[in-house]
C-alpha positions in Angstrom: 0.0 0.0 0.0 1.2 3.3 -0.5 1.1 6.2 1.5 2.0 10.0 1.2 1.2 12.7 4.1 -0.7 15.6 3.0 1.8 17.6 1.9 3.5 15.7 -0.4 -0.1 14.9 -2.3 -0.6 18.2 -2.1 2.9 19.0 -4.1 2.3 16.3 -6.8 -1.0 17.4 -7.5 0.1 21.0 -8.2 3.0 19.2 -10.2 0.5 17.4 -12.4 -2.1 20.2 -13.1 1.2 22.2 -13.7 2.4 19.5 -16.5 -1.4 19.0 -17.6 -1.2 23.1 -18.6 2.3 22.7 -20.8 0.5 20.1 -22.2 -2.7 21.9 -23.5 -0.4 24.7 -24.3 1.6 22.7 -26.4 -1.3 21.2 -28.6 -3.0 24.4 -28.9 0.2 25.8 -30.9 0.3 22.9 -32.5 -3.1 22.6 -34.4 -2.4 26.5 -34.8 1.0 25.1 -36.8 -1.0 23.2 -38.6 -4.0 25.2 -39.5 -1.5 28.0 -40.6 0.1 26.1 -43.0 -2.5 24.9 -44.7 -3.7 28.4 -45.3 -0.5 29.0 -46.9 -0.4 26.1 -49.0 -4.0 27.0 -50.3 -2.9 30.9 -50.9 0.6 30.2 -51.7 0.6 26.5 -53.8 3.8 27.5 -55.6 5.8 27.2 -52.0 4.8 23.3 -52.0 5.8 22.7 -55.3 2.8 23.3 -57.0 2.9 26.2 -59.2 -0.2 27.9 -60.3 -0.7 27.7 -64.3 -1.9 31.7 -64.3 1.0 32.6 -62.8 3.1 31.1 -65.2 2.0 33.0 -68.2 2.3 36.3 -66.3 5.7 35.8 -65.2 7.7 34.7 -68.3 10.7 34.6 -66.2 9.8 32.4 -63.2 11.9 29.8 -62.3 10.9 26.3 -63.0 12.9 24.0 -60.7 14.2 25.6 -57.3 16.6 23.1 -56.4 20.1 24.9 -55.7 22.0 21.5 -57.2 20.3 21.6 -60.6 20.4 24.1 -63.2 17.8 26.9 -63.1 15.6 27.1 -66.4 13.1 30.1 -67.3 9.9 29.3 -69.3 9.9 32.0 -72.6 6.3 33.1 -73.6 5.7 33.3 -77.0 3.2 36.2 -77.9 1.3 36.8 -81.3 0.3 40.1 -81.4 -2.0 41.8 -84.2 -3.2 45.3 -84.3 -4.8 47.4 -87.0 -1.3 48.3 -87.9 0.5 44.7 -88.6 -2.6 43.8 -90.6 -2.5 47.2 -92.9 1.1 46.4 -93.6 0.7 42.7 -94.0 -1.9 43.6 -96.7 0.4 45.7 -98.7 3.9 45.1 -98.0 4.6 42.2 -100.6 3.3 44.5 -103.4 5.9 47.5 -102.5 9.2 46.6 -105.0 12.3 48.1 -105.3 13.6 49.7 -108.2 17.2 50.3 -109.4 18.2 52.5 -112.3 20.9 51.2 -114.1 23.0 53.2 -116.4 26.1 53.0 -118.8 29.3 54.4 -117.4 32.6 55.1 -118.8 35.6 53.8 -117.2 38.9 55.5 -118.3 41.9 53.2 -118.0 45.9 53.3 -118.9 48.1 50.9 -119.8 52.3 50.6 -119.5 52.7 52.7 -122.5 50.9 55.4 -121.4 47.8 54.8 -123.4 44.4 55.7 -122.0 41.9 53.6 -123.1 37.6 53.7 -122.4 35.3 50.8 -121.6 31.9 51.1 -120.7 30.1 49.0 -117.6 26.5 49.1 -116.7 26.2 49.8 -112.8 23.4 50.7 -110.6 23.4 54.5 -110.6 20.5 55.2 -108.0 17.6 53.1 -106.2 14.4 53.8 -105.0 10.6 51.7 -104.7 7.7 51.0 -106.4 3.8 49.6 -106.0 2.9 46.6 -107.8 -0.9 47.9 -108.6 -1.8 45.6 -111.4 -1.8 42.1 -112.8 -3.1 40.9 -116.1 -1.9 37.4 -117.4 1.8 36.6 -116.8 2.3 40.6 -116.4 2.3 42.7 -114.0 2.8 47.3 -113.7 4.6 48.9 -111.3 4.2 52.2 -110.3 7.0 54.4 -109.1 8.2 58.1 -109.2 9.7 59.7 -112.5 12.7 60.7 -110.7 13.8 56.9 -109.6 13.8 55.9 -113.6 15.3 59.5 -115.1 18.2 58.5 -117.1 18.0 54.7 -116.8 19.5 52.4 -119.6 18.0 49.4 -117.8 15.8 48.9 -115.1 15.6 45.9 -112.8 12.6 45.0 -109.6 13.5 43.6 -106.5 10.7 41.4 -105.4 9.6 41.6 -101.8 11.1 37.9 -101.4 14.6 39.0 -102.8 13.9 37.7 -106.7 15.1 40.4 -109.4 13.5 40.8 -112.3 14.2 42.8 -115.3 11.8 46.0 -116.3 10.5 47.4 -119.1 9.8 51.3 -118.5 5.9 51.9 -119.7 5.7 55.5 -119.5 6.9 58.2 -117.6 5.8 61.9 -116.6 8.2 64.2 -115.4 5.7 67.0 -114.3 3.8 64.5 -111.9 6.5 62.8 -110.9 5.5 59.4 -111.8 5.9 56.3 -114.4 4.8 53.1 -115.2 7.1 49.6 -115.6 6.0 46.5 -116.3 7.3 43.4 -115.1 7.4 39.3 -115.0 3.8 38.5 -113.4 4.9 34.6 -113.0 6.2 35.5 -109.2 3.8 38.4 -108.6 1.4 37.2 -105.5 0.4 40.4 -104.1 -1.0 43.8 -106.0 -1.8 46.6 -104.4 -5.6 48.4 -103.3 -5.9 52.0 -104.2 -7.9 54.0 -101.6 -9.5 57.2 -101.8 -7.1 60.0 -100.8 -9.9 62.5 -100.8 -11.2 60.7 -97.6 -8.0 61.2 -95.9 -8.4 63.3 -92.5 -5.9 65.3 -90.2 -4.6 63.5 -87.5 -5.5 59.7 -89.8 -3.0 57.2 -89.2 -0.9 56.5 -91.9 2.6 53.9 -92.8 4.8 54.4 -95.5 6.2 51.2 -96.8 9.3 51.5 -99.0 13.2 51.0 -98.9 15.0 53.5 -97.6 18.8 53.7 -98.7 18.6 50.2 -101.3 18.1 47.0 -100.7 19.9 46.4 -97.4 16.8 48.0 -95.8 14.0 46.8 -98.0 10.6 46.9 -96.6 11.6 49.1 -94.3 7.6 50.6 -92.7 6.9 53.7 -90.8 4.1 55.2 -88.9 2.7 59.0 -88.6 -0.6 60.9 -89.6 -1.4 62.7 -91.9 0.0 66.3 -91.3 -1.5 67.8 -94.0 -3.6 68.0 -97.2 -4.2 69.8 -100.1 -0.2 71.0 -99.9 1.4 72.4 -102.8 5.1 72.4 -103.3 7.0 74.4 -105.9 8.9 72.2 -108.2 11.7 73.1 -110.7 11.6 70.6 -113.1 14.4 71.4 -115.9 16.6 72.7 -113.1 17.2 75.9 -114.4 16.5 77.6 -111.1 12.9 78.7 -112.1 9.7 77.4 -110.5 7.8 75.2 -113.6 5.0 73.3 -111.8 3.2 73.4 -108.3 3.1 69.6 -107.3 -0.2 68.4 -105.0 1.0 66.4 -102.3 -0.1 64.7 -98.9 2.3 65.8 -95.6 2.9 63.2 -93.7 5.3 62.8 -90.4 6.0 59.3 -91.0 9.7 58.8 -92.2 10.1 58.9 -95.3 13.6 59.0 -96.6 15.9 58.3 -99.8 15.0 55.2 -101.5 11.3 55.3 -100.2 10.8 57.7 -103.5 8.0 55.4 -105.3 7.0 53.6 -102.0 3.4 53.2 -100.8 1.5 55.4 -98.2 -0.9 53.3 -96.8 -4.1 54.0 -94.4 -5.0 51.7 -91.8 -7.0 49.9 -94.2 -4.0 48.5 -96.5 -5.0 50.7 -99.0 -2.7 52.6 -100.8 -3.6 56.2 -100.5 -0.4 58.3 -101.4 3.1 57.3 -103.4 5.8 58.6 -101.7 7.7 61.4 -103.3 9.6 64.2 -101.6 10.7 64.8 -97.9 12.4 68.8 -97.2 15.7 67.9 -96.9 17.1 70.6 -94.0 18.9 70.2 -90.5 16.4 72.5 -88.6 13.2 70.5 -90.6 12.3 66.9 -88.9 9.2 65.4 -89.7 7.8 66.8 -93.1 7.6 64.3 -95.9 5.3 63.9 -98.9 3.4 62.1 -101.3 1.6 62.3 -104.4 -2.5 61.7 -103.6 -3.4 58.5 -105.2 -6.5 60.1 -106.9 -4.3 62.3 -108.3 -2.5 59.9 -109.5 -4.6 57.4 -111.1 -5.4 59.5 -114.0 -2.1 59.6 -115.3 -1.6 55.8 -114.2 -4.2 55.4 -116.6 -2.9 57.1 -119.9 0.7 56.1 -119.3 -0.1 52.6 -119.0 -2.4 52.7 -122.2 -0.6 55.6 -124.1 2.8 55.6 -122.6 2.8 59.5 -122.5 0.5 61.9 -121.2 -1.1 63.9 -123.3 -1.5 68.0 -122.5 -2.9 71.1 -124.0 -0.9 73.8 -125.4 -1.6 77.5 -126.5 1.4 77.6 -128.4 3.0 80.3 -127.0 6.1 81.4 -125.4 5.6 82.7 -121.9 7.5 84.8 -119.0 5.7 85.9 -115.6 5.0 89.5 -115.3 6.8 89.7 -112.0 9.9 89.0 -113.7 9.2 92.1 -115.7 11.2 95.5 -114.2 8.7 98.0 -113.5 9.4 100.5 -116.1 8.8 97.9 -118.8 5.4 96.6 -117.0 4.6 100.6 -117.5 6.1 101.6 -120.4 6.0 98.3 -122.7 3.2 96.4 -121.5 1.1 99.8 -120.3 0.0 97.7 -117.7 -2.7 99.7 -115.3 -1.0 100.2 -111.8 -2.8 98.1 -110.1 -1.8 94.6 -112.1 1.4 93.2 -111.1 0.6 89.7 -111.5 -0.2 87.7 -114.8 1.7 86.2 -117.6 2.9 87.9 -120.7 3.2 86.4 -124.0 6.8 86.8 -125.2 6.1 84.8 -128.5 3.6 83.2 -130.5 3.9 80.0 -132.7 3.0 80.2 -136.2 -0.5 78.3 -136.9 -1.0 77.8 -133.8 -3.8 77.8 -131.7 -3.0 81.6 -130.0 -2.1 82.6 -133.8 -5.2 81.6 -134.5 -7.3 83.1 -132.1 -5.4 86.5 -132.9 -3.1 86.7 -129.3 0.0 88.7 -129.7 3.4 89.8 -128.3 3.4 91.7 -125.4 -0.5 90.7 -124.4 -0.9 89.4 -120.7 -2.7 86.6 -119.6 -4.7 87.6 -116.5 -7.7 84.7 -116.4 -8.2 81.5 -118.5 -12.0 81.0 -118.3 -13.2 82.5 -115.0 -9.4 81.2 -113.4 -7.5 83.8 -111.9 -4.2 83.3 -113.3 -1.4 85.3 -111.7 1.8 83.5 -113.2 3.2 80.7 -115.3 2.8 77.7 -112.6 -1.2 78.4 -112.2 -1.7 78.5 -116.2 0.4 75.4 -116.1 -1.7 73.5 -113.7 -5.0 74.6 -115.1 -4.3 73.6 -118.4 -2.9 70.2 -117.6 -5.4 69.4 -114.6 -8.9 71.2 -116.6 -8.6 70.7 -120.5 -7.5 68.4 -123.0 -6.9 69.6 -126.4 -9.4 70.3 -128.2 -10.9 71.8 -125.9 -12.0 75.2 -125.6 -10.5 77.6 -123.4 -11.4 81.8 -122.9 -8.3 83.9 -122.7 -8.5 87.3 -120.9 -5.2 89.2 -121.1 -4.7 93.1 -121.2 -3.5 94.5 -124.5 -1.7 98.0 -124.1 -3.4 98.1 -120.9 -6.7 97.3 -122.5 -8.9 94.5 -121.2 -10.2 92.1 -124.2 -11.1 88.4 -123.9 -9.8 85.5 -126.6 -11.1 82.2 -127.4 -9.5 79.4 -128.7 -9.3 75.6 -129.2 -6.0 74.2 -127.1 -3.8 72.0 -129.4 -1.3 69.5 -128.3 1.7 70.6 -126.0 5.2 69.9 -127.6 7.8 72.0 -126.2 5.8 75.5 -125.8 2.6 76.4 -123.5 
């Protein structure tokens, strides 16, 4: 039998109810242990191992396997992305070309004697783009920009996939710019939409597609709005220092640089709206290119693909704008009233033609053709060649010794006079 005095029962019993309490506190961290980490584990899976699948296509750089004795991977996320943009140019950019001009050039060489001797080599003189717009049978036309082609003995297209292909120059126009080639339509899988540049807003998103500086940057796309419309940009055509034409053009900020001459402005529905042309080339000017409207354009598409020229109306005079006139002259020769200093005076007239006809004469000065304003040689120009055709009838207003009197004629066709 056992026995224990009071006091010692009374010491074990504290003792146990003491142990009992470390006991219960004990368990109670425990389950709290427990319950904790399942909570993480249900917020936090990718601690355990177990990695969420969302999380792995946010993160393209997460690692894979955490283990400090193997090698650490990343997962790469391969994203397909498709806006207005990439579709426009997908649309279009297997019809844009490039074109070389390729002409003859002497080589002077000497031998031991002392003897200089020529050869001739063709080499690539100067490069720019063109728009495949057309396909009929096994050919196909290219349009491009008069100034890409001027000189050429041969021309050669660069297919978008790198294939060159000989060319055959159509027609060409030096006043708008533009000309026609036709090539080999066995390769050709893409032509070109035209749009309607008269749609075109301020502010409209637009790419030009071309290749700047040759062939090592062919296809080469850029992106801007239109900056402005209905521009006109004084040309100098035979580079004799005078203004001859006023060219119509689209501003555009998109880049737009040498070798994208004859490249395709595009809106954002792949259609071709402009053909690049021009940028102002100056330090303190960023951001100003332009190209012809394709509406404009199509016209003289049109005859140069079915004529091979184009076709203008001619007074068959010689001209000379009255502001190039000294003002004693204006007074004393042309006894011009002293309000007129604007117009353009006849400084010759062709025999049999249509101004001889219609009785115009030396010294008289066109003022209005019709009911146009005309106040020098460049707005005559560009109402002739964009209003009438010859045959057509035109009425001539001019002052004659300072008298107002009014002419009309039937235009004939323009050879080398107006």
């Amino acid at each position: 039998m056992g026995y224990y005095d009071d006091q010692d029962g009374q010491r074990r019993g504290k003792e146990n109810r003491r142990g009992g309490g470390r006991f219960g506190y004990f368990l109670s961290g425990l389950i709290g242990v427990i319950v904790g980490a399942l909570v993480v584990a249900l917020l936090f899976p990718s601690i355990f191992g177990k990695t969420n699948p969302d999380s792995a296509a946010v993160d393209s750089n997460s690692v894979a396997n955490t283990n400090p004795s193997t090698p650490k991977t990343t997962k790469t996320v391969s994203l397909k992305v498709t806006t207005d943009i990439t579709k426009a140019v997908e649309k279009t950019e297997k019809a844009v070309v490039g074109v070389s001009n390729i002409q003859k050039q002497s080589i002077w060489s000497g031998d031991m004697f002392g003897q200089d001797s020529k050869s001739s080599s063709s080499q690539e003189a100067g490069s720019g783009s063109g728009i495949i717009y057309k396909k009929v049978g096994d050919k196909a036309y290219v349009v491009t920009n008069y100034h890409v082609i001027e000189g050429a003995n041969a021309l050669e297209v660069t297919l978008s996939n790198g294939k060159k292909l000989s060319a055959k120059l159509v027609g060409s126009d030096k006043y708008t710019d533009l000309a026609v080639l036709q090539i080999d339509g066995s390769n050709v899988t893409t032509v070109a939409q035209f749009g309607d540049s008269d749609a075109l807003k301020l502010g409209e998103t637009v790419i030009a597609i071309g290749n700047p500086l040759g062939e090592e940057f062919a296809g080469s796309v850029t992106e801007g709005i239109v900056s402005g419309l209905n521009r006109t940009v004084p040309v100098d055509i035979d580079e004799d220092g005078t203004e001859d034409w006023q060219e119509e053009v689209i501003q555009t900020d998109a880049a737009i640089n040498p070798g994208n001459s004859g490249g395709a402005l595009v809106n954002i529905a792949g259609q071709v709206v402009g053909i690049n042309s021009m940028k102002i080339s100056n330090e303190s000017v960023e951001g100003i290119g332009f190209s012809i409207p394709i509406n404009s354009a199509k016209p003289v598409i049109h005859q140069l693909e079915t004529k091979g020229k184009i076709t203008r109306p001619a007074l068959g005079v010689g001209i000379v704008n009255v502001s190039d006139i000294p003002a004693y002259q204006q007074k004393e020769t042309l006894k011009l009233p002293a309000n007129v200093t604007t117009g353009v005076v006849i400084g010759s007239v062709e025999n049999g033609s249509p101004a001889s006809k219609a009785g115009l004469k030396e010294f008289d000065v066109i003022y209005k053709l019709d009911d146009q304003k005309i106040d020098n040689i460049v707005e005559l120009r560009k109402f002739l060649y964009e209003h009438k055709q010859p045959g057509d009838k035109v009425k001539v207003s001019v002052y004659r010794n300072g008298q107002p009197k009014i002419f009309t004629l039937t235009l004939g066709t323009a050879s080398g006079s107006n």
